[in-house]
TIRO-2110 file (N, C-alpha, C; in Angstrom, 1 decimal):
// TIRO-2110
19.3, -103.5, -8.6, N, 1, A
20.7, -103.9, -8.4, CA, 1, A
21.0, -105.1, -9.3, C, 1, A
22.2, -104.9, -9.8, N, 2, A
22.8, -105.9, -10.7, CA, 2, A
23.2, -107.2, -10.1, C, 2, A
23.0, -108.7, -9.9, N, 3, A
23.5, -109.2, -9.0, CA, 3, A
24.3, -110.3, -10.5, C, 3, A
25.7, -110.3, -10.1, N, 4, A
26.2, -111.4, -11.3, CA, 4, A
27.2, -112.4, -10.9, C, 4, A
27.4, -114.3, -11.6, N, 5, A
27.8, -114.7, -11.0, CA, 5, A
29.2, -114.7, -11.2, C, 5, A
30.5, -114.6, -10.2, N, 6, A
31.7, -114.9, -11.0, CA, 6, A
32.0, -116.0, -11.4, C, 6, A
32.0, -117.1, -12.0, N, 7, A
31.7, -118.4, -12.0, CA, 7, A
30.9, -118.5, -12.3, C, 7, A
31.0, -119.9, -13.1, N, 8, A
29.9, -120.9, -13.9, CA, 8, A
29.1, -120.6, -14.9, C, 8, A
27.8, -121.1, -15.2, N, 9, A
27.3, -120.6, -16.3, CA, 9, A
26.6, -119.4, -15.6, C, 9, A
25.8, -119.0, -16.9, N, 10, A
25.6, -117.8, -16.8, CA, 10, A
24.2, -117.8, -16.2, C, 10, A
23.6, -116.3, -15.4, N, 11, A
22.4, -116.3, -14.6, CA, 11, A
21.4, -116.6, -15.8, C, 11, A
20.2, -117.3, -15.3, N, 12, A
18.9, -117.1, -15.5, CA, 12, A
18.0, -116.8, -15.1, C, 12, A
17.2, -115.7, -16.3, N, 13, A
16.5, -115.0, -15.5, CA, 13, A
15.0, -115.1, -16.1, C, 13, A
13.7, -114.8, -15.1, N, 14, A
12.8, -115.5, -16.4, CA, 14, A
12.0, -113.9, -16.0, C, 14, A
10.6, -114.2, -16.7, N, 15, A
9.7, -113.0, -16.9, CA, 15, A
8.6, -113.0, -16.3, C, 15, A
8.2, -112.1, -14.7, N, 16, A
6.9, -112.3, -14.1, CA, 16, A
6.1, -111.6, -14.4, C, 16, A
5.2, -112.0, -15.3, N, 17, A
3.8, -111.5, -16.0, CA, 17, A
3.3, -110.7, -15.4, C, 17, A
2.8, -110.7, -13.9, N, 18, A
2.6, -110.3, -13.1, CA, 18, A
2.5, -108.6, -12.7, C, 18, A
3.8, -109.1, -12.1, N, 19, A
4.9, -107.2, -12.2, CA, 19, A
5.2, -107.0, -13.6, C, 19, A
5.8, -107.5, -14.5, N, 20, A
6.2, -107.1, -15.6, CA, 20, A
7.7, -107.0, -15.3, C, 20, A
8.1, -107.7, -14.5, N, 21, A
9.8, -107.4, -14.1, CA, 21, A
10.8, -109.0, -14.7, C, 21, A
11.7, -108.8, -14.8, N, 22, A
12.8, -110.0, -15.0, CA, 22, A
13.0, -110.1, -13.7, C, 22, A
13.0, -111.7, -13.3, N, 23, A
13.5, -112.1, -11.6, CA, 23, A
15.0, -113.3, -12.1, C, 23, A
16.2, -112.8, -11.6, N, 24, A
17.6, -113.8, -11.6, CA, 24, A
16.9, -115.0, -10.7, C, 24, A
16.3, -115.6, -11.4, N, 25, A
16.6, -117.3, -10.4, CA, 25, A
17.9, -117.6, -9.8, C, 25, A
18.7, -117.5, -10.8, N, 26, A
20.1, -118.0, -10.1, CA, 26, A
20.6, -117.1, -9.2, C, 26, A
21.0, -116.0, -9.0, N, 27, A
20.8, -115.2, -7.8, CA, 27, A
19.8, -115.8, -6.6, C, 27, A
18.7, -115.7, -7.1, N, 28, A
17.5, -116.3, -6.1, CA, 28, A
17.9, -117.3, -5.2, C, 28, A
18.3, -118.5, -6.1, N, 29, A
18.8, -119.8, -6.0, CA, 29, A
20.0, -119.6, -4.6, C, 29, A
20.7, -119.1, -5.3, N, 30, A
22.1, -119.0, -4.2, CA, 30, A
21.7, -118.2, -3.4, C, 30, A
20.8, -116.9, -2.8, N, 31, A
20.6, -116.5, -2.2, CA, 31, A
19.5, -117.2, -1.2, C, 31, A
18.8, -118.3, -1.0, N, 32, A
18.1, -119.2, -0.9, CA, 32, A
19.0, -119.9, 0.0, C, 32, A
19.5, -120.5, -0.4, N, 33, A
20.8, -121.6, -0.4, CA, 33, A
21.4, -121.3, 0.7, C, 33, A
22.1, -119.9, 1.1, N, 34, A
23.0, -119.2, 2.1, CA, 34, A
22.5, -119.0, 3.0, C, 34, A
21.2, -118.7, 2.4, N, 35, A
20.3, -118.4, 3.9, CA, 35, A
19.7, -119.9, 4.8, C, 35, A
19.5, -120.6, 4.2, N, 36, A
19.2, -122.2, 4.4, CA, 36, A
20.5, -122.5, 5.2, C, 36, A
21.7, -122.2, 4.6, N, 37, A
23.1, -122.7, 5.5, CA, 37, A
23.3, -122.1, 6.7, C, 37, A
22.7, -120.8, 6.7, N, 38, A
22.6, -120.3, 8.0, CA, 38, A
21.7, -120.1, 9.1, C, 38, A
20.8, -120.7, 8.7, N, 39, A
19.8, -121.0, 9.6, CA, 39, A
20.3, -122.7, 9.9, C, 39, A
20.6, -123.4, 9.4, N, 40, A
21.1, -125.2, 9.6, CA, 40, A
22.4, -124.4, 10.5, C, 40, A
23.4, -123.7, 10.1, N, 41, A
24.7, -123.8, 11.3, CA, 41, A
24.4, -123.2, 12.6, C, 41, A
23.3, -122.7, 12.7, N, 42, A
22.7, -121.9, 13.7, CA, 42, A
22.5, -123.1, 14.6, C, 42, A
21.4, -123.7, 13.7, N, 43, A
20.4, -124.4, 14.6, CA, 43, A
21.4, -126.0, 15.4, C, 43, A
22.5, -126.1, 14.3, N, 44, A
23.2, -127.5, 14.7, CA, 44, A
24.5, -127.0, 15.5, C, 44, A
25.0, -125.7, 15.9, N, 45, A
26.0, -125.3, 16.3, CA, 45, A
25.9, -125.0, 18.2, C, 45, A
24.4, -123.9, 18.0, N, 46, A
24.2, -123.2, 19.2, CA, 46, A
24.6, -121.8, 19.0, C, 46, A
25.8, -121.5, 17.6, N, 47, A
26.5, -120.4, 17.2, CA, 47, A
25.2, -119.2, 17.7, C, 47, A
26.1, -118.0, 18.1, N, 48, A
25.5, -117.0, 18.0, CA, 48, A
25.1, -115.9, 16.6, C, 48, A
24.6, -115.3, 16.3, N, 49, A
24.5, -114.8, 15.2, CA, 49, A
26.2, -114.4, 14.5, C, 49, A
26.5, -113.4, 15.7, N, 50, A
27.8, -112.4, 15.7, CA, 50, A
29.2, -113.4, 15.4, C, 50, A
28.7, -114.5, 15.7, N, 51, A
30.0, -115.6, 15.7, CA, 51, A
29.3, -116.3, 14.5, C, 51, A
28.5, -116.4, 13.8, N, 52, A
28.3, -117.1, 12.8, CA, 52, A
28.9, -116.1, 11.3, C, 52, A
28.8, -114.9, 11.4, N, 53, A
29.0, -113.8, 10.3, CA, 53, A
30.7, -113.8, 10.6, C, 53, A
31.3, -114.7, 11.6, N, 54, A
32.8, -114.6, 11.9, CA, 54, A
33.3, -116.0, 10.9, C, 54, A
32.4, -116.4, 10.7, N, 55, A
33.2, -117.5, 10.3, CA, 55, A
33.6, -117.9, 8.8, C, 55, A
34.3, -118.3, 8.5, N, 56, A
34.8, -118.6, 7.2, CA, 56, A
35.6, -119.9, 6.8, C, 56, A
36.5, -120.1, 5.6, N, 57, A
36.4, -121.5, 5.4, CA, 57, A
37.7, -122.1, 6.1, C, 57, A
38.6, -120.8, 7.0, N, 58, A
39.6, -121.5, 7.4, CA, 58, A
39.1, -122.1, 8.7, C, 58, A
37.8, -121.7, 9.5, N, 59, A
37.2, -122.1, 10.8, CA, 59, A
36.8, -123.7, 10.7, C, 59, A
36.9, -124.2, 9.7, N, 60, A
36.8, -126.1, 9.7, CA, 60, A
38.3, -126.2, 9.8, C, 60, A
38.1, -127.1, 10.6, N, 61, A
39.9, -127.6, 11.4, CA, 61, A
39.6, -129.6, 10.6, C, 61, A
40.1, -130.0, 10.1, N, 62, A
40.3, -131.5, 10.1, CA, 62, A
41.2, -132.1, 11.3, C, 62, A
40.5, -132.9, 12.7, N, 63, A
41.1, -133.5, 13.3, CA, 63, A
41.3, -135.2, 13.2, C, 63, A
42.1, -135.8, 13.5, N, 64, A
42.5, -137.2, 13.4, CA, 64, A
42.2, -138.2, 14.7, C, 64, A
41.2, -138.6, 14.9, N, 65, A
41.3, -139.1, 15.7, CA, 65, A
42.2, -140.5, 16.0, C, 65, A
43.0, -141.0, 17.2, N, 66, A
43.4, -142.0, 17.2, CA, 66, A
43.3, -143.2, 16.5, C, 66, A
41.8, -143.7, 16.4, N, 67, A
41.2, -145.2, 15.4, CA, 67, A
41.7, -144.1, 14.1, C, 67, A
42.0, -143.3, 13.6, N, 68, A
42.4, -142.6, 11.9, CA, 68, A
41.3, -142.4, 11.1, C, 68, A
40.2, -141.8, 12.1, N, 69, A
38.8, -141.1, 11.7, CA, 69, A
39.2, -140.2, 11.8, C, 69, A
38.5, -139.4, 11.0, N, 70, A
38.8, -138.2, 10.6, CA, 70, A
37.8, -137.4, 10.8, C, 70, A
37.7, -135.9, 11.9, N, 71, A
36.3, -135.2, 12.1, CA, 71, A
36.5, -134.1, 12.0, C, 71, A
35.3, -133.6, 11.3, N, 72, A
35.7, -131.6, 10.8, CA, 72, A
34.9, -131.4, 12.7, C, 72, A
36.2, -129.9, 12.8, N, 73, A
35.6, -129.4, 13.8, CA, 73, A
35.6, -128.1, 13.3, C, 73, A
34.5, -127.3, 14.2, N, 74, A
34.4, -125.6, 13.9, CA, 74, A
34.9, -124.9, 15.0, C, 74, A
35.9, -123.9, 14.5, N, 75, A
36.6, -123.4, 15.2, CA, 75, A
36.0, -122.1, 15.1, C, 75, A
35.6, -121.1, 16.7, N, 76, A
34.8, -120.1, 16.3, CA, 76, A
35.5, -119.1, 17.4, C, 76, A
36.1, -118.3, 16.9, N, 77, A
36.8, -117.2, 17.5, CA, 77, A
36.1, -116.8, 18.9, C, 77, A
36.7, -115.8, 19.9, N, 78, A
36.3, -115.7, 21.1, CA, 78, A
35.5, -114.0, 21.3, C, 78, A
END
């Protein structure tokens, strides 16, 4: 499978002697990355799996607290 980025520079990909195959680092990279974020929102939330694949970037609410601190909260559907 083709994996490509929309954005930014372009993939790199290097050559494992090995297999004899091209591996996308940059795919790798971000694919790495997402998985890392979802195992951290897991672990720091309590989220459930099924409520974690629900969420997206309108689920950060910015609330104001009185002193005019400012706290992301996660809003996670029912």
């Amino acid at each position: 499978a083709s994996h490509r980025r929309r954005h930014g520079k372009a993939n790199v990909r290097v050559l494992d002697l090995s297999a004899n195959r091209k591996i996308n680092v940059t795919f790798s990279e971000d694919a790495v990355f997402w998985q890392w974020a979802a195992v951290e929102t897991l672990r720091h939330t309590g989220l459930r799996c099924d409520e974690l694949l629900e969420l997206s970037q309108v689920s950060i609410r910015q609330y104001i607290r009185p002193n005019g601190e400012i706290v992301a909260l996660l809003v996670v559907a029912p």
